[in-house]
C-alpha positions in Angstrom: 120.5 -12.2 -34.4 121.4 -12.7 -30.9 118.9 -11.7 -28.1 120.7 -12.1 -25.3 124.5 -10.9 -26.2 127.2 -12.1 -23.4 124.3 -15.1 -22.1 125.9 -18.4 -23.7 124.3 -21.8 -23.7 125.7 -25.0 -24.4 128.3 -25.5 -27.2 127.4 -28.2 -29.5 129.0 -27.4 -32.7 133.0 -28.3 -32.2 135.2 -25.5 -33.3 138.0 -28.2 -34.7 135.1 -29.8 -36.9 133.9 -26.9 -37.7 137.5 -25.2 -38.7 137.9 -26.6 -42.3 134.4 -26.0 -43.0 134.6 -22.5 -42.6 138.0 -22.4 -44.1 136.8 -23.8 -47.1 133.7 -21.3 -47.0 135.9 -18.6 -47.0 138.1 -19.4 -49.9 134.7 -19.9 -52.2 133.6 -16.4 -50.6 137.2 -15.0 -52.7 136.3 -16.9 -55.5 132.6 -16.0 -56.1 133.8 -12.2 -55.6 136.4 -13.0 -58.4 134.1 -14.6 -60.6 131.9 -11.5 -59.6 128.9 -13.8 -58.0 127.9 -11.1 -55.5 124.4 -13.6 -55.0 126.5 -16.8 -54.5 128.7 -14.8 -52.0 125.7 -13.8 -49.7 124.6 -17.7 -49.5 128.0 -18.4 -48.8 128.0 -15.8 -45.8 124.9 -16.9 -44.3 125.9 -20.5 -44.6 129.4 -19.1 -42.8 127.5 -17.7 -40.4 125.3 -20.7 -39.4 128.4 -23.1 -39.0 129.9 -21.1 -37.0 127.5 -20.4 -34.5 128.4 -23.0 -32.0 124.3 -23.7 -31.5 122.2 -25.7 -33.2 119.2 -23.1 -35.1 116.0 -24.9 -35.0 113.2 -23.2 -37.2 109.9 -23.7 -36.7 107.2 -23.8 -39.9 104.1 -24.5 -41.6 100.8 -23.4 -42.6 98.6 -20.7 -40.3 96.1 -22.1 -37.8 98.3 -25.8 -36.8 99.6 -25.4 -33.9 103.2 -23.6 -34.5 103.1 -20.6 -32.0 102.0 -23.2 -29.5 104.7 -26.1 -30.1 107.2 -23.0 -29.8 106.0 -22.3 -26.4 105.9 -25.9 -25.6 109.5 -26.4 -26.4 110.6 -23.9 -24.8 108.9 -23.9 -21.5 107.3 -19.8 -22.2 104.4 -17.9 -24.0 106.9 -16.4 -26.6 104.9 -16.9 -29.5 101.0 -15.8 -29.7 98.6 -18.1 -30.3 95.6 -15.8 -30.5 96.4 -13.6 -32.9 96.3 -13.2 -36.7 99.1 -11.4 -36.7 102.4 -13.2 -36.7 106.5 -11.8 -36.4 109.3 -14.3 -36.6 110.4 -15.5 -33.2 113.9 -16.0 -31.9 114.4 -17.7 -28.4 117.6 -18.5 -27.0 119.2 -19.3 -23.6 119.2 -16.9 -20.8 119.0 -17.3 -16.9 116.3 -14.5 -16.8 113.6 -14.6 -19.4 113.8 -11.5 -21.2 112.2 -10.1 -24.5 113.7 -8.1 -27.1 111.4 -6.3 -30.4 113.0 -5.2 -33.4 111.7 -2.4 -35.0 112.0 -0.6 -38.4 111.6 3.2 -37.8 112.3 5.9 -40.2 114.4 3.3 -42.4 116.5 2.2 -39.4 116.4 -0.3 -37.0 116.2 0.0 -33.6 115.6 -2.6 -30.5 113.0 -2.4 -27.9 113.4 -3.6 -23.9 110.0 -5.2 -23.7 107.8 -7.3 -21.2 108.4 -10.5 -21.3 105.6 -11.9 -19.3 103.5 -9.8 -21.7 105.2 -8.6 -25.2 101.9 -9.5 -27.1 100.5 -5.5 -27.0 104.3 -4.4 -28.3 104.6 -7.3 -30.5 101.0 -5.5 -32.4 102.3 -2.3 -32.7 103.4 -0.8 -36.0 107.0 -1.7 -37.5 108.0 -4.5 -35.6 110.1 -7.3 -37.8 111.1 -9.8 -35.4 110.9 -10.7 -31.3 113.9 -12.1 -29.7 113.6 -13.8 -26.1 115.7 -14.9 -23.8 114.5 -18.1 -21.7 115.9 -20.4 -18.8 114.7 -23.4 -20.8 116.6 -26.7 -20.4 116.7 -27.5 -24.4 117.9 -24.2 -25.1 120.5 -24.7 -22.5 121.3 -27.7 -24.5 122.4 -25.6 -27.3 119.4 -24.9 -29.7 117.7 -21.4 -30.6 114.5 -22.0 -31.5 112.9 -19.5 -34.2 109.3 -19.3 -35.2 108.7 -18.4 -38.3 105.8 -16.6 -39.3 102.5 -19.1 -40.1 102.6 -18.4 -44.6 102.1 -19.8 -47.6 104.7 -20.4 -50.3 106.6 -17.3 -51.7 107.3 -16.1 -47.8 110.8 -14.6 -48.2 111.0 -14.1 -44.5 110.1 -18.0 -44.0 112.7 -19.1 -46.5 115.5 -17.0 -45.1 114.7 -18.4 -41.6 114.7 -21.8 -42.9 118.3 -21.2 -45.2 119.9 -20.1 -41.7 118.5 -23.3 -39.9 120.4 -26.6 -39.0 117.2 -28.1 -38.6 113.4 -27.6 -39.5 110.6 -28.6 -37.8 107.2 -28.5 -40.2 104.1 -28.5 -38.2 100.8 -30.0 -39.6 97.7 -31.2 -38.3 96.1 -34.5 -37.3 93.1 -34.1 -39.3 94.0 -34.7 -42.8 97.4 -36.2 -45.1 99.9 -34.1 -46.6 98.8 -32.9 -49.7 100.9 -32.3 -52.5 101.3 -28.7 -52.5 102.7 -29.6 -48.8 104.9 -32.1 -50.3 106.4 -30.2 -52.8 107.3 -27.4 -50.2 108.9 -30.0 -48.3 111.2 -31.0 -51.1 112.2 -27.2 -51.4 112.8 -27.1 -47.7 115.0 -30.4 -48.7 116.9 -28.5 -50.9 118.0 -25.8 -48.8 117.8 -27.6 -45.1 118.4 -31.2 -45.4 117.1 -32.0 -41.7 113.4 -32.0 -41.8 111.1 -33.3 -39.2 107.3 -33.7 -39.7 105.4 -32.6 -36.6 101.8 -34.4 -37.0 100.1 -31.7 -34.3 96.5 -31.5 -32.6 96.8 -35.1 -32.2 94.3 -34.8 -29.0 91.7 -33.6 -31.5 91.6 -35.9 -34.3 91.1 -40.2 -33.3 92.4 -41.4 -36.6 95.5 -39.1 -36.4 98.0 -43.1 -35.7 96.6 -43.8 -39.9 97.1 -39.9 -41.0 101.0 -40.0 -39.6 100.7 -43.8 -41.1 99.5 -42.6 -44.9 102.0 -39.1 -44.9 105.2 -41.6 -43.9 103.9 -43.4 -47.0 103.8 -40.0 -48.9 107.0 -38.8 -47.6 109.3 -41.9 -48.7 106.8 -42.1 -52.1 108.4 -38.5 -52.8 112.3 -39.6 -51.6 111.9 -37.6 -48.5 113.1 -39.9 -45.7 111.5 -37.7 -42.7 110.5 -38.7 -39.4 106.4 -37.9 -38.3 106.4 -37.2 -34.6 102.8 -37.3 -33.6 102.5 -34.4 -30.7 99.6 -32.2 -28.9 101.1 -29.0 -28.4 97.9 -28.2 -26.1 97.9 -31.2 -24.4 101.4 -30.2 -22.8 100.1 -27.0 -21.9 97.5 -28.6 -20.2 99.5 -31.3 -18.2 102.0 -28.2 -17.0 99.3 -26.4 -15.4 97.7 -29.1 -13.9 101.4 -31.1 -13.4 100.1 -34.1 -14.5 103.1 -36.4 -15.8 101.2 -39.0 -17.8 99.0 -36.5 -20.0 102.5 -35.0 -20.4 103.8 -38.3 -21.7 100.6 -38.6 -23.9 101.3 -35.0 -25.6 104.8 -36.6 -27.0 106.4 -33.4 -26.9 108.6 -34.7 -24.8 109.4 -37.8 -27.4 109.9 -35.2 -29.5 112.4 -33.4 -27.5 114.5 -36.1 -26.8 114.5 -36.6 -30.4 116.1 -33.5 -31.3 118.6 -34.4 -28.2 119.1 -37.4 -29.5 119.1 -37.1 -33.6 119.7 -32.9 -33.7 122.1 -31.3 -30.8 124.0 -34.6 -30.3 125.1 -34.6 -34.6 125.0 -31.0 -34.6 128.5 -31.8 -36.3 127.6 -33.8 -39.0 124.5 -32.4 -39.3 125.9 -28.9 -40.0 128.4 -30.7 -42.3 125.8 -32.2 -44.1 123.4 -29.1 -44.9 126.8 -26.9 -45.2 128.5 -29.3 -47.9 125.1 -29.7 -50.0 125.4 -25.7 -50.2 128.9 -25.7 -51.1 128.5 -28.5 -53.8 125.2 -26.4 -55.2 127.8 -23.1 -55.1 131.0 -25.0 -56.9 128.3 -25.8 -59.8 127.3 -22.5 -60.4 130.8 -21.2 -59.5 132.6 -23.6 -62.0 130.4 -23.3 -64.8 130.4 -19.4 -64.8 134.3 -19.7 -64.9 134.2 -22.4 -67.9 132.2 -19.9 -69.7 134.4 -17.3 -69.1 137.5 -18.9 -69.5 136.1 -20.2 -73.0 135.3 -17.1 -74.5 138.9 -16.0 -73.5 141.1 -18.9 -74.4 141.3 -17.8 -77.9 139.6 -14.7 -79.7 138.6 -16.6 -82.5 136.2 -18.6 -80.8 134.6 -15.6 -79.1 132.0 -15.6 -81.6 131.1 -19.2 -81.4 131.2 -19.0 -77.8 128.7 -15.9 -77.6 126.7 -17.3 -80.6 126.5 -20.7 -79.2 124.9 -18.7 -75.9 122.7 -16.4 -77.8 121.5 -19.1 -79.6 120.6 -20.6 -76.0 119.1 -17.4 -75.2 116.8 -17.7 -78.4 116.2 -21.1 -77.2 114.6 -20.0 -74.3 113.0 -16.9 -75.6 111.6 -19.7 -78.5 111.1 -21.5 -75.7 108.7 -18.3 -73.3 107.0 -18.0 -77.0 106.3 -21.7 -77.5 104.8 -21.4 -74.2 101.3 -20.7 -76.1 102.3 -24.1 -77.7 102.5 -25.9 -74.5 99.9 -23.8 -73.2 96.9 -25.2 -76.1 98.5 -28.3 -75.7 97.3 -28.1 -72.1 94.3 -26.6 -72.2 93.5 -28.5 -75.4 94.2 -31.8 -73.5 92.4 -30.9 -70.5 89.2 -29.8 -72.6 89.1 -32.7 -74.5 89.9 -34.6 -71.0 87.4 -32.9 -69.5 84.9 -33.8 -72.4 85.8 -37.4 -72.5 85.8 -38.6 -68.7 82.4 -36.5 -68.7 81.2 -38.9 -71.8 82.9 -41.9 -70.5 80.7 -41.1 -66.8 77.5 -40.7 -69.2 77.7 -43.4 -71.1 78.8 -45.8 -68.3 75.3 -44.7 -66.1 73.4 -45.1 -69.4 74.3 -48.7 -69.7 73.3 -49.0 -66.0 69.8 -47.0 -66.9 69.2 -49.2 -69.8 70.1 -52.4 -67.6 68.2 -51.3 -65.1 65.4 -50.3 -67.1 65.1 -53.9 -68.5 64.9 -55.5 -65.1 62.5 -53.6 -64.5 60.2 -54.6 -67.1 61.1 -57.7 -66.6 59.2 -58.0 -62.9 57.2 -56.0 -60.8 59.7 -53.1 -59.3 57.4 -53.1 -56.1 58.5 -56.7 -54.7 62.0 -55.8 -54.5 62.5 -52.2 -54.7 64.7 -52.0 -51.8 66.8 -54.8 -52.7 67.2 -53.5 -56.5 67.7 -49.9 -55.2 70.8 -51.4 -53.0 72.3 -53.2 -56.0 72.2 -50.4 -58.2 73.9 -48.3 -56.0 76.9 -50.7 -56.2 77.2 -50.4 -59.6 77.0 -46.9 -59.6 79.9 -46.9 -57.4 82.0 -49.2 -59.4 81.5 -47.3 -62.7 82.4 -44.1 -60.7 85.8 -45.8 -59.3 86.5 -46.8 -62.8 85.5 -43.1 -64.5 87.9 -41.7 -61.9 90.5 -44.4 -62.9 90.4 -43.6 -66.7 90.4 -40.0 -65.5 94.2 -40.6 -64.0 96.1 -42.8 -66.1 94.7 -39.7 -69.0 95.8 -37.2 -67.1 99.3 -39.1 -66.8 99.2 -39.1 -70.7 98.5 -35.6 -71.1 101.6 -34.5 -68.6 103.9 -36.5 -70.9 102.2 -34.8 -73.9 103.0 -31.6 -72.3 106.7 -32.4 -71.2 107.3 -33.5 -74.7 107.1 -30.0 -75.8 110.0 -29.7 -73.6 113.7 -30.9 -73.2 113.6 -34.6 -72.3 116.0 -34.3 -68.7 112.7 -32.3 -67.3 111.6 -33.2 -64.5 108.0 -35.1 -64.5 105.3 -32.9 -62.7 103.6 -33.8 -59.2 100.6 -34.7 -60.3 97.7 -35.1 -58.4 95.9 -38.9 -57.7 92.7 -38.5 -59.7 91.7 -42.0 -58.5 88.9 -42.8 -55.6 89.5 -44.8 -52.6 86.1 -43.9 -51.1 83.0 -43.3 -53.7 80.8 -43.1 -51.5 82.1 -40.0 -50.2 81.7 -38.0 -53.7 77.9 -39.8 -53.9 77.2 -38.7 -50.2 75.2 -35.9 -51.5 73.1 -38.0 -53.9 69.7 -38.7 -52.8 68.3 -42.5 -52.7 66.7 -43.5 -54.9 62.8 -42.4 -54.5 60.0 -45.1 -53.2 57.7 -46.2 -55.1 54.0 -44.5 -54.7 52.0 -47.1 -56.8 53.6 -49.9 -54.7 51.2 -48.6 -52.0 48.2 -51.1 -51.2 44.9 -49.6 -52.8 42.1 -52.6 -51.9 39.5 -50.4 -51.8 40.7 -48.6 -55.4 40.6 -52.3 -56.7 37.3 -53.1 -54.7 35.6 -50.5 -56.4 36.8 -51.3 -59.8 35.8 -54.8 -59.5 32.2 -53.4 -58.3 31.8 -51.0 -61.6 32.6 -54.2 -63.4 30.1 -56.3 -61.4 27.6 -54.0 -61.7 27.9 -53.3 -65.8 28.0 -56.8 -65.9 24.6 -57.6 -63.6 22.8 -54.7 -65.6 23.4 -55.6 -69.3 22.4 -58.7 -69.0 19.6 -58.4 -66.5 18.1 -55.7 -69.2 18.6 -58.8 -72.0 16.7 -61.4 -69.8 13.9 -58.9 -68.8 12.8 -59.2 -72.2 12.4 -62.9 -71.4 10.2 -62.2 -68.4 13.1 -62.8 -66.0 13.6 -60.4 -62.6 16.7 -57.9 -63.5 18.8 -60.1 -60.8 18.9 -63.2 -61.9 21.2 -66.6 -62.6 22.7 -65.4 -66.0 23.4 -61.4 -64.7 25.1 -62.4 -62.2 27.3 -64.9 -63.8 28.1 -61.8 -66.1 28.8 -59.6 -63.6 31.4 -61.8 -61.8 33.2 -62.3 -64.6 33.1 -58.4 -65.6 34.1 -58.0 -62.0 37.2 -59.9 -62.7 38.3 -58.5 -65.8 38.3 -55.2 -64.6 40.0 -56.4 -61.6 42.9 -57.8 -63.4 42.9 -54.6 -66.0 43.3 -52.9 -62.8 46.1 -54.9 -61.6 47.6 -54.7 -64.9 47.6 -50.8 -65.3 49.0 -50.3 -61.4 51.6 -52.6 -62.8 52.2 -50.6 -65.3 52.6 -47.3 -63.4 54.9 -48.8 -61.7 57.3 -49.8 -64.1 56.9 -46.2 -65.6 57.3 -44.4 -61.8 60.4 -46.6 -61.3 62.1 -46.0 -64.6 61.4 -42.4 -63.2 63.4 -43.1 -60.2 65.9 -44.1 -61.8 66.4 -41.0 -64.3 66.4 -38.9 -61.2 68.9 -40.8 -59.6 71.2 -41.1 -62.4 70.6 -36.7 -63.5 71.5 -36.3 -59.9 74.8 -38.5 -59.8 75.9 -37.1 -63.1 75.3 -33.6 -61.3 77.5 -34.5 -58.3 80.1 -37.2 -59.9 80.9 -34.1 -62.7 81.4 -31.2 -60.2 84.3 -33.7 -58.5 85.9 -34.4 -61.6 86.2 -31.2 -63.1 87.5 -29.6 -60.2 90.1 -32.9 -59.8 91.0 -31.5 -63.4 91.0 -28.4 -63.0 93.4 -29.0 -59.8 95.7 -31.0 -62.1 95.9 -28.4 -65.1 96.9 -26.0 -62.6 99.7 -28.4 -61.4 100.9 -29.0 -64.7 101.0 -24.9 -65.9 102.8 -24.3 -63.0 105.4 -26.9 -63.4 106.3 -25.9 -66.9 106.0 -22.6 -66.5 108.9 -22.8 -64.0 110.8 -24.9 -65.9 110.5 -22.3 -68.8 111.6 -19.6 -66.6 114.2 -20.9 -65.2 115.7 -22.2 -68.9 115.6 -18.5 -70.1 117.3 -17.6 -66.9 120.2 -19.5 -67.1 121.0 -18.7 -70.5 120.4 -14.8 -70.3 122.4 -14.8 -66.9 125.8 -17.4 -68.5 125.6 -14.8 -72.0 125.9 -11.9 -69.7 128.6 -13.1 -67.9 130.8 -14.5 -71.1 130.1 -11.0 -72.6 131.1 -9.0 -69.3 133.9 -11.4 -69.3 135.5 -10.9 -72.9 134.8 -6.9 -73.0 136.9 -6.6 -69.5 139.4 -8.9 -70.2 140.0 -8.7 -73.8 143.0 -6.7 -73.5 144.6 -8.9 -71.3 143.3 -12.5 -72.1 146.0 -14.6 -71.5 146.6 -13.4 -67.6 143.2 -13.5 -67.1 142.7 -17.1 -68.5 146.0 -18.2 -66.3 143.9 -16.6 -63.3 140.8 -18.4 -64.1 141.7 -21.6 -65.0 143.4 -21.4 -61.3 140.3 -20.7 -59.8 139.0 -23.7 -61.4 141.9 -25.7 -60.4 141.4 -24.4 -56.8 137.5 -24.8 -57.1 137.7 -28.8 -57.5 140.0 -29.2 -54.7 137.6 -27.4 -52.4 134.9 -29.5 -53.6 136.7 -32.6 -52.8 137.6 -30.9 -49.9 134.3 -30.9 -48.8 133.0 -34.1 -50.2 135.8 -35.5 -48.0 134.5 -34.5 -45.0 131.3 -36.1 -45.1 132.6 -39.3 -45.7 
């Protein structure tokens, strides 16, 4: 792995603390090649040969676009990781007095190493077979005694990632300032946890984003939530850039990076001893498991012929347990998507019949006076509501989906572990209801004088000429004392009809309204909480599908072994059982061994 061989920077892991470590490593190396653990053994020998590099390996992750290539060049002090391009190598940089840069190519199913610019590898770095670049830099934290490697920007399943990030003493995880871990991000973090205890959270692009003090606030909150005790340093990768090219020291200080330097000084390369300890020790305890209980299984099969067949019965009946258990998965499975169909169907009700009540409530006010005084003011309050009975759909659509992961894990063994699910519940409504349009004005609330002017004169004027043509018969003029007494009070009636009926159309325009307004928040409020749902049935199938997996794994791989075991051995039992129950003997002294030295 080494870029630079002969350079050598600062030594920071202590041979003499380091001694009994790799003592101990190399006696559980014999033991896994007894037991015949070939897989255990190569853990063991990359764990071997991360303690007893006398540097501290610092590996640098995370998702694509947040600022990795650039931190990397930021600690280091050089442009040995592009930032421009989609395509992305992993990146070793250790100490050297001349920067150099070194590619690694795969040709013809060898490898070979290429001399390359290192003012300018990007072009090489491009070409075709290249699988990692190694630099060499005069960088003061590297001459502290850390290699810094940059791990290419993927998702998930990145076998190149993980085995960067097993041979680290330390990780770094880079996110962004714009937005909380999520729990996908979460739950990568706790396998990171599992194979590299020191973590730190690098909260970049904090020049971009204003609110990024509450987004390192909320994922502290998330971290310790999930058990994960790491530190968020809040840094601007670019913002260092910047302040070295223009060599100003307080936009330097601004950036943090280099808080966040003297925090891996501080916390990292000054315990490089205990922390190598620490991430070496939870590898040997995770070995000795596996170790000791493929040795129990063997040595029981062994210890006396008889039992052989309870012994391989009892694992083939775990085996069939976990075969029962891949064929219950359809059980599991409709449970699920029973559950979330019928979740799905219920929150969806619940939503309906909660915007109903608020129709029909809303349609009674407005019957009850004229929507036009107060439109605006009953527009506002109905709004609120619709915002509480959206918090409290999304509410009931959590604590359901909680029951429905417990109905799921009850299909399982009851030591599984409970599923990450997703919150379901809304802290901000108004940012599902964003899209909703307001609710319409009202057209008949519109002044219309002249409307009721005229109606009020057709009245008049009806009134004047009935009665004017009764009189004539009397010898009175057509306009006279009695017509148009009868016309003014024609004139009101059909002023006040007219009143009446705009009233009318009112009511029946805002009752409108609010039909619109509700269709288009059941349209929005729906699309949100199916695709919450959908986001947490995909969780859950996940989960338990793992879990399944891994059952069916463990018992095909321990009934292989006992078999193996007793059809090599069964000639020669006794000697082997004497040799085995050894190795167990010797196995729990080196795990004490090593709990010890943690202490």
């Amino acid at each position: 792995m080494s870029a630079a061989a002969g350079l050598k920077a600062a030594t920071v892991k202590h041979p003499d603390a380091m001694a009994p470590l790799i003592r101990i490593l190399d006696e559980l190396r014999e033991m896994t090649r007894f037991a015949g653990r070939d897989d255990l053994g190569s853990r063991l020998s990359m764990v071997r040969a991360r303690v007893g590099d006398p540097r501290v390996r610092l590996v640098v992750v995370g998702e694509p676009k947040n600022g990795m290539s650039t931190l990397v060049n930021s600690l280091v002090g050089a442009s040995v990781s592009a930032t421009d391009s989609d395509l992305s190598v992993p990146v070793i940089v250790e100490y050297g007095p001349e920067p150099t840069a070194t590619l690694v190519r795969s040709v013809d199913g060898r490898t070979e190493r290429q001399s390359v610019d290192p003012l300018d590898p990007g072009p090489a770095i491009s070409g075709f077979g290249v699988i990692r670049a190694e630099f060499t830099q005069p960088s003061s934290l590297l001459a502290d005694g850390v290699v810094v490697m940059d791990a290419p920007g993927a998702r998930g399943a990145d076998n190149t990632t993980w085995s960067m990030v097993a041979a680290a003493d330390a990780v770094l995880y880079v996110t962004n300032a714009a937005t909380e871990l999520t729990v996908d991000q979460i739950a990568y973090l706790q396998r990171i946890q599992q194979i590299c205890p020191t973590v730190i959270c690098v909260l970049n692009k904090i020049d971009q984003f204003s609110h990024w003090s509450h987004t390192q606030q909320r994922n502290r909150e998330l971290l310790d939530a999930a058990g994960l005790g790491f530190a968020v340093a809040p840094v601007s990768a670019e913002l260092h850039r910047q302040a070295g090219l223009s060599g100003n020291y307080q936009r330097d200080i601004e950036s943090g990076v280099p808080q966040l330097i003297d925090h891996l000084r501080d916390y990292v390369v000054a315990r490089a001893d205990s922390v190598a300890l620490e991430a070496a020790v939870q590898d040997i305890r995770l070995v000795s498991d596996h170790l000791g209980l493929t040795l129990r299984n063997e040595v029981e099969s062994l210890r006396d012929p008889r039992m052989r067949a309870e012994i391989t019965d009892k694992l083939v009946r775990a085996r069939d347990d976990a075969e029962q258990q891949r064929q219950r998965t359809s059980n599991w499975q409709v449970t699920l998507v029973d559950g979330s169909t019928e979740l799905m169907a219920d929150i969806e009700h619940d939503l309906r019949h909660r915007l109903r009540s608020l129709v029909r409530d809303a349609e009674a006010e407005i019957m009850q006076h004229d929507p036009a005084r107060r439109w605006k003011e009953f527009g506002t309050d109905l709004d609120a509501r619709i915002c509480e009975a959206v918090e409290e759909n999304f509410v009931m659509a959590h604590y359901r989906s909680v029951e429905l992961s417990e109905q799921v894990a009850s299909k399982f063994l009851a030591d599984n572990r409970a599923a990450p699910l997703p919150n379901m519940r809304l802290e901000n409504p108004g940012e599902v209801l964003a899209a909703v349009q307001p609710l319409e004005p009202l057209e008949s609330a519109k002044a219309r004088v002249g409307q009721q002017f005229l109606s009020a004169l057709r009245g008049s004027y009806g009134g004047i000429l009935m009665v004017g043509l009764v009189t004539s018969i009397l010898k009175m003029s057509l306009v006279n004392w009695y017509s148009i007494g009868a016309g003014v009070l024609l004139g009101i009636n059909a002023l006040w009809d007219e009143r009446k009926n705009l009233k009318a159309r009112r009511r029946a325009e805002a009752k409108v309204a609010v039909a619109r307004l509700m269709d288009d928040v059941i349209f929005q409020v729906s699309k949100e909480s199916r695709n919450r749902l959908r986001a947490m049935q995909r969780v859950l199938r996940d989960h338990f599908t793992e879990i399944a997996g891994d059952n069916a794994k463990q018992a095909d791989e321990a009934l292989r072994l006992a078999e193996s075991a007793y059809q090599k051995y069964g000639d020669h039992s006794g000697d082997r059982i004497k040799d085995v129950d050894g190795q167990l003997g010797k196995l729990r002294g080196l795990r004490e061994q090593a709990d010890s030295l943690t202490v």
